[in-house]
C-alpha positions, 0 to 999 in steps of 0.5 A, a space after each residue: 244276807 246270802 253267806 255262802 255268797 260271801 263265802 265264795 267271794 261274791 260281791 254285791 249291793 244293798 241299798 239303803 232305805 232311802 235309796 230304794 224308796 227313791 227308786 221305787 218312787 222314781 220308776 213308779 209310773 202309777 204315782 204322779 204327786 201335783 202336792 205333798 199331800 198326794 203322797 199319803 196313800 201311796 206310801 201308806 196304803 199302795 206301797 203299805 209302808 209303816 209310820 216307823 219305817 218311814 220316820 226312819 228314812 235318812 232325809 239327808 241322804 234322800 235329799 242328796 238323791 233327789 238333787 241327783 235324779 233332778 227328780 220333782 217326784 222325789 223332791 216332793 217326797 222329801 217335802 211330805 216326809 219333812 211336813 208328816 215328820 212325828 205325825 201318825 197316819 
């Protein structure tokens, strides 16, 4: 966080984790999932994302994103992150 940003007034916006992967994923025009499973090496390999971080990703939220982008790409991330939910890459 930028302090003297704050100190000055500045207002700005972070987004959350959930959010920015959505987002990445959505304006992403090299992945398109036909499955679940095709998120795999994207997530873990192209975007280089840990196990942890992913675990991490609020799926309520993510799910309230995909219903808002009317997004089948992000749907289908929710549904890879339910299925891998525990497991290890």
């Amino acid at each position: 966080i930028d302090l003297q940003a704050l100190e000055s007034g500045l207002h700005f916006l972070i987004a959350t984790p959930a959010k920015a992967l959505a987002d990445k994923i959505w304006t992403d025009r090299r992945v398109t999932p036909r499955k679940t499973a095709d998120f795999h090496a994207y997530l873990y390999e192209d975007l280089r994302i840990n196990s942890g971080a992913l675990n991490s990703i609020d799926r309520i939220l993510l799910g309230r994103i995909a219903q808002q982008y009317g997004s089948r790409k992000i749907r289908l991330l929710c549904d890879y992150l339910h299925q891998a939910e525990g497991t290890v890459p």
